[in-house]
Structures are given as C-alpha cells and as structure tokens.
MINULO-658404 format. One record per residue (C-alpha): chain; x, y, z. Coordinates in steps of 0.001 Angstrom, whole numbers, padded with zeros to 6 digits. Layout:
BEGIN
+---+---------+---------+---------+
: c :       u :       v :       w :
+---+---------+---------+---------+
: A :       X :       Y :       Z :
...
+---+---------+---------+---------+
// end
This chain:
BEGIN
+---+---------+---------+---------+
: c :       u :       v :       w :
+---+---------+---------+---------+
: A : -128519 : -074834 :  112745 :
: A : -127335 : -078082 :  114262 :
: A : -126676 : -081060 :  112144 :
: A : -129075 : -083501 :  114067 :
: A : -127424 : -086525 :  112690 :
: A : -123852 : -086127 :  113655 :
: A : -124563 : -084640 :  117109 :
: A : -124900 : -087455 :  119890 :
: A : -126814 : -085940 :  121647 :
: A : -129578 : -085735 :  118924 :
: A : -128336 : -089060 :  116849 :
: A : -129245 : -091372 :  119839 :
: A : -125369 : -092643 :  119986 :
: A : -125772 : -091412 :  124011 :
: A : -128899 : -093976 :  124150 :
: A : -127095 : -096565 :  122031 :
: A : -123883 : -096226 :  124389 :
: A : -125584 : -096500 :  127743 :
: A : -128513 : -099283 :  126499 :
: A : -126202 : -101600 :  124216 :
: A : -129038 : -100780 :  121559 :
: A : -128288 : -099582 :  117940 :
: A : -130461 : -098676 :  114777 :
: A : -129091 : -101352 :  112250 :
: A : -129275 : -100066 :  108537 :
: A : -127110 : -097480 :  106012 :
: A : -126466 : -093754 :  106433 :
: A : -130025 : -093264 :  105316 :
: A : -131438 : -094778 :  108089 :
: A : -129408 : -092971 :  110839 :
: A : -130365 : -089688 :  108609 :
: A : -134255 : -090480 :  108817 :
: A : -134267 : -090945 :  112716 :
: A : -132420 : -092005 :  115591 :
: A : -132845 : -093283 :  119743 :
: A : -134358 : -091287 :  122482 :
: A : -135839 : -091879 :  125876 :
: A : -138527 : -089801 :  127862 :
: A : -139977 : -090511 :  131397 :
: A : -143357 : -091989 :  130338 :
: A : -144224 : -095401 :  131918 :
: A : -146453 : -096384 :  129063 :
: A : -143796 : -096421 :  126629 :
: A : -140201 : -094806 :  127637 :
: A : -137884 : -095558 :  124193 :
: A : -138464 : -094032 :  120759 :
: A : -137102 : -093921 :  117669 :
: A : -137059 : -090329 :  117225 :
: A : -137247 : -088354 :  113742 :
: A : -134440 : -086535 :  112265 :
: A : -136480 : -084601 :  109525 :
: A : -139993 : -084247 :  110903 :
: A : -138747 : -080831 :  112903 :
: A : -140464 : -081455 :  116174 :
: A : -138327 : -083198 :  118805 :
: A : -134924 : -082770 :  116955 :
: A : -133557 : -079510 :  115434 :
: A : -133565 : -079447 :  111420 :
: A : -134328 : -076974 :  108721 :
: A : -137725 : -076077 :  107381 :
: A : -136874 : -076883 :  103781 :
: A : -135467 : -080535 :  104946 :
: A : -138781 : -081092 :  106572 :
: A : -140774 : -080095 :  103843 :
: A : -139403 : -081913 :  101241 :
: A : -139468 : -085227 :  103095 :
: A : -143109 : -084698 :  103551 :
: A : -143482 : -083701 :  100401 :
: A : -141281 : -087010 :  099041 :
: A : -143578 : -089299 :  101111 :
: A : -146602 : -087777 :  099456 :
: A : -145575 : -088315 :  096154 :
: A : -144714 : -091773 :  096380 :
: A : -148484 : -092294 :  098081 :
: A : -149673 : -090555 :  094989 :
: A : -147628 : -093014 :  092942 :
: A : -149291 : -095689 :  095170 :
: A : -152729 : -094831 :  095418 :
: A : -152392 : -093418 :  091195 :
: A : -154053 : -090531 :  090153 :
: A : -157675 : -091327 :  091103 :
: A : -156704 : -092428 :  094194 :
: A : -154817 : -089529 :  095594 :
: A : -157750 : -087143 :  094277 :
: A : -160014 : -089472 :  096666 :
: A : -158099 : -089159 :  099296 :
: A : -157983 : -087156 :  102678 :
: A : -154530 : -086668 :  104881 :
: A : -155111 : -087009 :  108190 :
: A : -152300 : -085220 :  111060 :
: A : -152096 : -086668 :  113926 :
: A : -151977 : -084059 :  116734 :
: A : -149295 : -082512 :  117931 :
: A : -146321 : -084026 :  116155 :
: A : -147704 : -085266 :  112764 :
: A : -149740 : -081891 :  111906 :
: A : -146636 : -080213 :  109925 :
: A : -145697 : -083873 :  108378 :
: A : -149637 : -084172 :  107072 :
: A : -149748 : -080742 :  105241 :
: A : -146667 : -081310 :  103291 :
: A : -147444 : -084994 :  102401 :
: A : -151023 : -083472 :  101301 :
: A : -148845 : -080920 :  099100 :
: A : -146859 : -083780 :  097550 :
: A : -150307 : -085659 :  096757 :
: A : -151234 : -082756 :  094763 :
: A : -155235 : -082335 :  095724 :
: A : -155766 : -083685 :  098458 :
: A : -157418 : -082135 :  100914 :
: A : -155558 : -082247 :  104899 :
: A : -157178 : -082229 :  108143 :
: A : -155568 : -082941 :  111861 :
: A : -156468 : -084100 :  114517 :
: A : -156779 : -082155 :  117906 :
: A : -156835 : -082944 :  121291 :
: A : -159539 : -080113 :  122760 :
: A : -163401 : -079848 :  121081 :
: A : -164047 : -076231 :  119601 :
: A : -167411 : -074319 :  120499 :
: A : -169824 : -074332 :  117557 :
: A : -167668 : -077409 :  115538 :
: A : -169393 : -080901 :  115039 :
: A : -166975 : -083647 :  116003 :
: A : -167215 : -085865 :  113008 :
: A : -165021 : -088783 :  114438 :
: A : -162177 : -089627 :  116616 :
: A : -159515 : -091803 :  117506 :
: A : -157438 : -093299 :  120863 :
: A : -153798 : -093303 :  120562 :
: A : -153563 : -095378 :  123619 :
: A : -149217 : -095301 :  124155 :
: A : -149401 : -091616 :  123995 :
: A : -149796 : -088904 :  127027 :
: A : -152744 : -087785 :  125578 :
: A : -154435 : -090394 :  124056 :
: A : -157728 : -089134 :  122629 :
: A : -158064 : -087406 :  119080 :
: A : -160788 : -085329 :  117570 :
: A : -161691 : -084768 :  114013 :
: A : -163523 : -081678 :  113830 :
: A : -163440 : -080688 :  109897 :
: A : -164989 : -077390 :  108802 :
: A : -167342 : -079680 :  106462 :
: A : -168369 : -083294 :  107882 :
: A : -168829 : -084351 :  104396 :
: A : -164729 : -084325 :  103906 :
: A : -164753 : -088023 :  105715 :
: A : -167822 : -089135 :  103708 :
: A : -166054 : -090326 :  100498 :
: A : -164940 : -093679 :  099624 :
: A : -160899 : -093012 :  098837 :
: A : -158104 : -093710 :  101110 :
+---+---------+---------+---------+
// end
C-alpha cells in the first residue's frame, strides 16, 4: 500500500509547490493530513486526512486505531459517566468509518450517522445542513428516536 505521507502526490507538497502554501507544524502534523484541491466553487482547498482512509490511501489498522485514539481521549474528557451518556454521531459519507471506531474507543457508546437519502418506514428524528459541502443536508434516522433523547454529550 502507498505511504500517503511521503508521496507528493498524496502529501499535498504538489499543492504547496504550485500555491506557495504549506502546513506549518512537526512530522506529526504532515502524518495526520496534508493539502488538496477539488473543483467545488463553495470551497475549493482542503486539508485532507492522511489516516481517516477515504480520500487518501492508508491501511485499515492505521485508521482504526486513530479513531479509536481520539475516542479514548473523549472518554478521558467527558470521564466515565460522560462517555456512557454519550452518542457518536458520523457525519455522512466521510466521517461514518471515523465515528464507529471513536465510539469503540469510548467504550459504550452507542454510534449513529448521518445520511443523505430518507428510508421508507424510518422516522427522521433530526437533521443537520452542512452548508460548504456538495450535499449539504443530513438526516438522523436512528432505529430508536429515544437514542437522541438523553442529556450526555
């Protein structure tokens, strides 16, 4: 599998090169994500994930356990009462891998993601606009409406 961090085309160095842009920060940093451009007039740069396993090329394992990291420091966050009050939310269609593992690091927590197209027979129990995206409406259309009911984060 390609190592998305030292190949330019993936690292954002051909971005950085032709924009006079640069992510400023350690090896970590340039790890985590790096520059990209798309043809969307809304919003045409992003800084594009190296471990999230959508957009760039990177192994399963690597993009679990950085979900699964993130998690666990919520859970350290949050504490323990906190975590087992709260719901992860996905955000369709990038986020939905990212939410499952961050609900596995959180322990108990029960995961639910968005989705872009109602279901016959499902209640919509909420939604959202995410208004730079191409598609900017999100639907929350849990099995049981009573999973966004509680009080926890």
């Amino acid at each position: 599998m390609n190592n998305a961090v030292n190949d330019p085309i993936w690292s954002g160095t051909w971005v950085a090169e032709r924009l006079g842009v640069e992510l400023v920060g350690d090896e970590e940093l340039s790890g985590l994500l790096g520059l990209a451009l798309r043809r969307n007039p809304k919003r045409a740069h992003l800084l594009v994930s190296n471990v999230l396993g959508k957009h760039v090329p990177q192994s399963p394992a690597v993009v679990h356990g950085h979900g699964v990291a993130l998690g666990r420091r919520v859970r350290d966050l949050l504490g323990a009462d906190g975590a087992r009050a709260s719901v992860v939310l996905g955000y369709a269609e990038t986020a939905t891998g990212l939410g499952h593992s961050v609900a596995d690091g959180l322990g108990d927590a029960p995961y639910l993601h968005s989705t872009r197209r109602p279901v016959d027979g499902v209640a919509q129990a909420g939604g959202f606009e995410e208004s730079h995206s191409h598609a900017t409406s999100h639907l929350l259309l849990p099995k049981d409406p009573e999973l966004l009911a509680g009080t926890g984060p």
